[in-house]
DRENMI-29431 format. One line per 3 residues: for each residue x, y, z of N, C-alpha, C. Coordinates in steps of 0.1 Angstrom, whole numbers, plus 5000, padded with zeros to 4 digits. Example, Ala and Ser with C-alpha at 12.3 -4.5 7.8 and 13.67 -1.06 7.14 Angstrom:
REM DRENMI-29431
5132:4943:5078:5123:4955:5078:5132:4967:5078 | 5128:4978:5071:5137:4989:5071:5129:5000:5079
REM end
This chain:
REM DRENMI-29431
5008:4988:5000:5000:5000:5000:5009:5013:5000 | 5021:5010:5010:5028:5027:5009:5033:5029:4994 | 5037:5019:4988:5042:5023:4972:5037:5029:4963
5024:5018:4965:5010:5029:4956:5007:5040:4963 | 5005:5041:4972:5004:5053:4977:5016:5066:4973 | 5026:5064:4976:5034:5074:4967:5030:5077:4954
5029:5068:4945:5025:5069:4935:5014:5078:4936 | 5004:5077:4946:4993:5088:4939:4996:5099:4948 | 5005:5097:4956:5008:5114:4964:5015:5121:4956
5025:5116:4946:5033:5122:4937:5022:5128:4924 | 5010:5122:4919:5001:5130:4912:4998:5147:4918 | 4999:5145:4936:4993:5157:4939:5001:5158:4950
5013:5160:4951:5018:5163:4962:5014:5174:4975 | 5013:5167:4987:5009:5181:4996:5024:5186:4999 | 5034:5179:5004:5048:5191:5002:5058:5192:4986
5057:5204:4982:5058:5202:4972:5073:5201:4969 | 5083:5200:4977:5098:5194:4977:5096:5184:4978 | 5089:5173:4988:5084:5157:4985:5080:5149:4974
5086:5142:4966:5083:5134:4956:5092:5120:4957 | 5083:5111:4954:5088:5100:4951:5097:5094:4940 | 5104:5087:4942:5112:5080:4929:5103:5072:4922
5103:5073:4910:5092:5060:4901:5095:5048:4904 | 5106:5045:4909:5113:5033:4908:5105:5028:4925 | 5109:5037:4933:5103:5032:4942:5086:5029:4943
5078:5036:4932:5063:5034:4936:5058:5022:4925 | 5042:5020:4930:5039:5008:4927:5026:5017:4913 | 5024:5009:4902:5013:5013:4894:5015:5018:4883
5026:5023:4882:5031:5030:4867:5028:5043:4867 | 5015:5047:4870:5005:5057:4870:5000:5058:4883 | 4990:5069:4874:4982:5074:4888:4969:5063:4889
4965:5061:4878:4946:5050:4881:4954:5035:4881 | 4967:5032:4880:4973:5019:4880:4975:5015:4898 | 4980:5028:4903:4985:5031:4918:4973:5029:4925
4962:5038:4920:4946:5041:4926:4940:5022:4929 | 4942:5015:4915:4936:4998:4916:4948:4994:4928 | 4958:4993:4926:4966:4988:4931:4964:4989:4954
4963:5005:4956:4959:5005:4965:4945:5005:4973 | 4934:5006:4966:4923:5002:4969:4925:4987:4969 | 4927:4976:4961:4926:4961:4963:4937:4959:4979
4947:4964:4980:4952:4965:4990:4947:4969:5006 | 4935:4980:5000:4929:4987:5012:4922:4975:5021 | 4910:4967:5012:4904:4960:5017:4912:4949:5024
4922:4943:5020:4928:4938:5027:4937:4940:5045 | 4943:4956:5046:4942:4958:5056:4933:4963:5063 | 4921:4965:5055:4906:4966:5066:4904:4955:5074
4900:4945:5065:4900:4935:5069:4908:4923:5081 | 4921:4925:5076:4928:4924:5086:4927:4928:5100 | 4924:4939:5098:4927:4948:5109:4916:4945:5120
4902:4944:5113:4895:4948:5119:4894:4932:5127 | 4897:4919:5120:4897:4906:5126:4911:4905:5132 | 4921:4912:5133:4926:4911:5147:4924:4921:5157
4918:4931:5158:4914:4936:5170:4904:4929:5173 | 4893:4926:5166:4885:4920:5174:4887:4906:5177 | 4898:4895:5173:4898:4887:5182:4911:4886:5195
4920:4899:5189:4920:4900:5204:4917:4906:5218 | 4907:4911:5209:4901:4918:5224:4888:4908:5228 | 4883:4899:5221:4872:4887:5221:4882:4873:5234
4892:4876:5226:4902:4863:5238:4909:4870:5250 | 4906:4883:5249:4913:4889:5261:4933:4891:5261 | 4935:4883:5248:4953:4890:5243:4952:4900:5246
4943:4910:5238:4948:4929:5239:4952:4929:5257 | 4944:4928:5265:4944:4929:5275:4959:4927:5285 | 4955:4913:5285:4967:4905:5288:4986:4908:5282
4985:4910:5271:4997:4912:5261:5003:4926:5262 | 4992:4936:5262:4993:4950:5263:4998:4953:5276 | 4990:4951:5285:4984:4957:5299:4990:4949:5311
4995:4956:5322:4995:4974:5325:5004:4981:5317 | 5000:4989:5319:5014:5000:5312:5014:5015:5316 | 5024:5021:5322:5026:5033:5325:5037:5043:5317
5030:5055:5321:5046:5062:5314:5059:5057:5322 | 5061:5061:5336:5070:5056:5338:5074:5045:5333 | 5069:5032:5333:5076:5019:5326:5078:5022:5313
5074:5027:5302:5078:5031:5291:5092:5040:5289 | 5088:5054:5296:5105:5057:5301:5120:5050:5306 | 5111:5041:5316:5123:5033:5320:5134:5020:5310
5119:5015:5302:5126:5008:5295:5132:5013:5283 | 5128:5025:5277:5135:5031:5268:5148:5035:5274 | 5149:5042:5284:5161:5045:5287:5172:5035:5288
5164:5027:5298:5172:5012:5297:5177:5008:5278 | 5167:5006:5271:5175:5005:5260:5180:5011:5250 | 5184:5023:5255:5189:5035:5248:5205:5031:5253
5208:5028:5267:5221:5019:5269:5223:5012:5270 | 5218:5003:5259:5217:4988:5262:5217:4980:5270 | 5206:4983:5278:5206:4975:5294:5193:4968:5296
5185:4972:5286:5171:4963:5285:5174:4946:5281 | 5167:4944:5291:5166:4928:5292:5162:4920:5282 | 5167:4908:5278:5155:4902:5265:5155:4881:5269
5155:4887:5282:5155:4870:5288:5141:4861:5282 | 5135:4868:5282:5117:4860:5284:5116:4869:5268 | 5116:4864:5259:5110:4867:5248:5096:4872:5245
5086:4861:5248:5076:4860:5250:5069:4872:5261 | 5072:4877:5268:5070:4890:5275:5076:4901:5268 | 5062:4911:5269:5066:4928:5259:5075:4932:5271
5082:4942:5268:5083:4953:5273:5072:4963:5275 | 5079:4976:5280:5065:4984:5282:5074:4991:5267 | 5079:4993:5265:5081:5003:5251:5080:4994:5240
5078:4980:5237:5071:4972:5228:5058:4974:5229 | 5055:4972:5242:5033:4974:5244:5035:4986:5243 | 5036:4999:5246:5035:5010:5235:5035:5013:5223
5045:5006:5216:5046:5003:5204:5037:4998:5196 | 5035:4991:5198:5025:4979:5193:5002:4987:5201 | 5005:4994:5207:4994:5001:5205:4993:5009:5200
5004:5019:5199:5003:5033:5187:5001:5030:5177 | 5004:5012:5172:5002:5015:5161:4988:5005:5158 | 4982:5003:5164:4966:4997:5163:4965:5013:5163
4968:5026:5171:4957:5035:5169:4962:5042:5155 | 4972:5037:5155:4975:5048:5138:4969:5039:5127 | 4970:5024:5125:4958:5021:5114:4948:5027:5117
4942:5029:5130:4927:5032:5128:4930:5044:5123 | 4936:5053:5128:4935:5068:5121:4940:5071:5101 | 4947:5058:5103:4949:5057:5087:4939:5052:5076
4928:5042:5082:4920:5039:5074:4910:5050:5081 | 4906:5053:5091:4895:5069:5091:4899:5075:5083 | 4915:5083:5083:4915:5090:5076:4912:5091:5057
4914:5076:5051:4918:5074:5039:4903:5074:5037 | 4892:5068:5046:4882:5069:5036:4874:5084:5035 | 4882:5097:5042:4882:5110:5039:4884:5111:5029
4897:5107:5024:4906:5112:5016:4900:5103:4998 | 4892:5092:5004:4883:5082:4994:4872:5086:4990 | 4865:5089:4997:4850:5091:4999:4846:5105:5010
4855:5118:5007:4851:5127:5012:4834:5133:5013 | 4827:5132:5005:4815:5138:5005:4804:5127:5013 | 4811:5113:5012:4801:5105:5019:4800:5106:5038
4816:5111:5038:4817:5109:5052:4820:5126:5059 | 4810:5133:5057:4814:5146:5059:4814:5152:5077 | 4811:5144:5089:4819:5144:5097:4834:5138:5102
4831:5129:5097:4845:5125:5099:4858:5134:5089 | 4854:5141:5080:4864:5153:5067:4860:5165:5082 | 4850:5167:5086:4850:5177:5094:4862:5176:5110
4862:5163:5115:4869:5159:5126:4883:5159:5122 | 4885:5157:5107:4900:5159:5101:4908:5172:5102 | 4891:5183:5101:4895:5189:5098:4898:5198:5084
4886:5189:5074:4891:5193:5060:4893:5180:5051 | 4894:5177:5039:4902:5175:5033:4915:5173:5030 | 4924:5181:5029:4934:5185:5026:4942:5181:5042
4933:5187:5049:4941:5184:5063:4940:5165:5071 | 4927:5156:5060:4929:5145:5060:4940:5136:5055 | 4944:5145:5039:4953:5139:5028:4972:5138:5043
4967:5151:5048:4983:5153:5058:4981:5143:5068 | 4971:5141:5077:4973:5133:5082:4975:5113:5078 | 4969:5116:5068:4969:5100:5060:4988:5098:5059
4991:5113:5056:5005:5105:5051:5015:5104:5063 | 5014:5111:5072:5016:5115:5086:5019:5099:5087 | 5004:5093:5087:4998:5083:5101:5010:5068:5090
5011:5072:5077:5015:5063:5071:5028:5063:5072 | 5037:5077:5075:5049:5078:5076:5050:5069:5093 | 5044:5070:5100:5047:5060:5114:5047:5047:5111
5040:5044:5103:5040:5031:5101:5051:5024:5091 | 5060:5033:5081:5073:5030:5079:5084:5029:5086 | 5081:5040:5095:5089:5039:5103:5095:5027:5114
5078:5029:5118:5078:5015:5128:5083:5005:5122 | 5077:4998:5109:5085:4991:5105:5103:4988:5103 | 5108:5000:5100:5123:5003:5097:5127:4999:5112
5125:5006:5120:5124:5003:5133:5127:4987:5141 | 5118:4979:5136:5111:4966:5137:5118:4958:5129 | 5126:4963:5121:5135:4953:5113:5146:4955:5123
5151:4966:5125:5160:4973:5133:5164:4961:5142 | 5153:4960:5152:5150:4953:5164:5155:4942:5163 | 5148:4934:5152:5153:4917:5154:5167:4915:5149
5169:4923:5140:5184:4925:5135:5193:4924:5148 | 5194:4934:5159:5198:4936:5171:5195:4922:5180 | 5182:4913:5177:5175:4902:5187:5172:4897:5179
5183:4886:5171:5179:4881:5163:5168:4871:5163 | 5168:4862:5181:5162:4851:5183:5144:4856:5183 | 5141:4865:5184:5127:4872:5182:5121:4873:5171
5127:4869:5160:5120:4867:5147:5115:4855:5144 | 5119:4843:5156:5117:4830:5152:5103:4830:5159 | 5102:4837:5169:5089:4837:5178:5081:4846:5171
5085:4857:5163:5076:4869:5157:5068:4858:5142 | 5074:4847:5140:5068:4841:5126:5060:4829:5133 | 5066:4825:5147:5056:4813:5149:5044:4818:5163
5047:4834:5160:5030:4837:5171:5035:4836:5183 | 5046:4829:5188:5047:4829:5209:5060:4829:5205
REM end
C-alpha cells in the first residue's frame, strides 16, 4: 500500500519538495496506483478489523498490552537506549514494545478513518469535518503512514539487534 500510495501522492503532492522516485512506487501511473491500493485497502481493513476483534474477544489485547505506564515506558527506553534492557523471556513485551504495538493499532485506525476522507470525502462529511478538512485528512493519511514506515524500519531494526525474536515473531509465541 505505501508504494502505491506514493505513486498517487506524487500526482498531487501536499509538500511540494516531497516526491517520490518512480522506481520506488507501485502502478506505473496514477489509476494503476489508485487499483493497486484500493485492492490493498480491503485487505488491511479487513485484517485489521479481525485482529482487534479477536483479540480483544480472547482477552490478548488485554493481557499482552496491559499494565502500562509512562514511567515503565521511560524506563525501559532508557534502559534500551544503553543497552541494558533485558531480553531473557521473549515471549513477554516490554513496556516500550506494548507502546509500540498500540500506537500502532491506533495509527491504522487513524489511517484507514482518515483514507476513507481522503476516498469518499462527501460520503463521510463528519468525519472530513473531525480531520478537519480535506486536505488536512490527505496530511494526516501521510503522517499516520509515515509511522507506520517507520515503525517498520524500526522493527526490522530490532530483530536484526535480537535476532532470536524473529523466530517467535513468525511462529506467534
Amino acid at each position: 500500500m505505501v508504494t502505491s500510495g506514493w505513486q498517487i501522492y506524487d500526482a498531487s503532492p501536499i509538500f511540494k519538495a516531497l516526491t517520490f522516485p518512480s522506481a520506488l512506487t507501485l502502478g506505473g501511473w496514477l489509476g494503476g496506483a489508485i487499483q493497486w491500493h484500493f485492492a490493498a485497502m480491503w485487505l488491511l481493513v479487513v485484517n485489521f478489523i479481525a485482529y482487534l476483534a479477536l483479540n480483544v474477544a480472547t482477552g490478548r489485547l488485554r493481557r499482552r498490552m496491559f499494565p502500562l505506564s509512562v514511567k515503565t515506558v521511560f524506563g525501559d527506553a532508557y534502559a534500551a537506549l544503553r543497552g541494558k534492557l533485558g531480553h531473557g523471556d521473549l515471549t513477554q513485551y516490554n513496556a516500550v514494545q506494548k507502546f509500540a504495538y498500540l500506537a500502532v493499532i491506533v495509527d491504522l485506525a487513524i489511517v484507514i478513518l482518515s483514507g476513507l476522507v481522503v476516498w469518499k470525502s462527501v460520503q463521510f462529511p463528519l468525519l472530513r469535518t473531525l480531520m478537519g478538512g480535506y486536505d488536512n485528512a490527505r496530511v494526516v493519511h501521510f503522517f499516520g503512514m509515515s509511522f507506520l514506515v517507520a515503525f517498520f524500519v524500526v522493527h526490522v531494526a530490532m530483530v536484526a539487534l535480537v535476532p532470536r525474536s524473529l523466530v517467535l515473531m513468525i511462529r506467534g509465541r
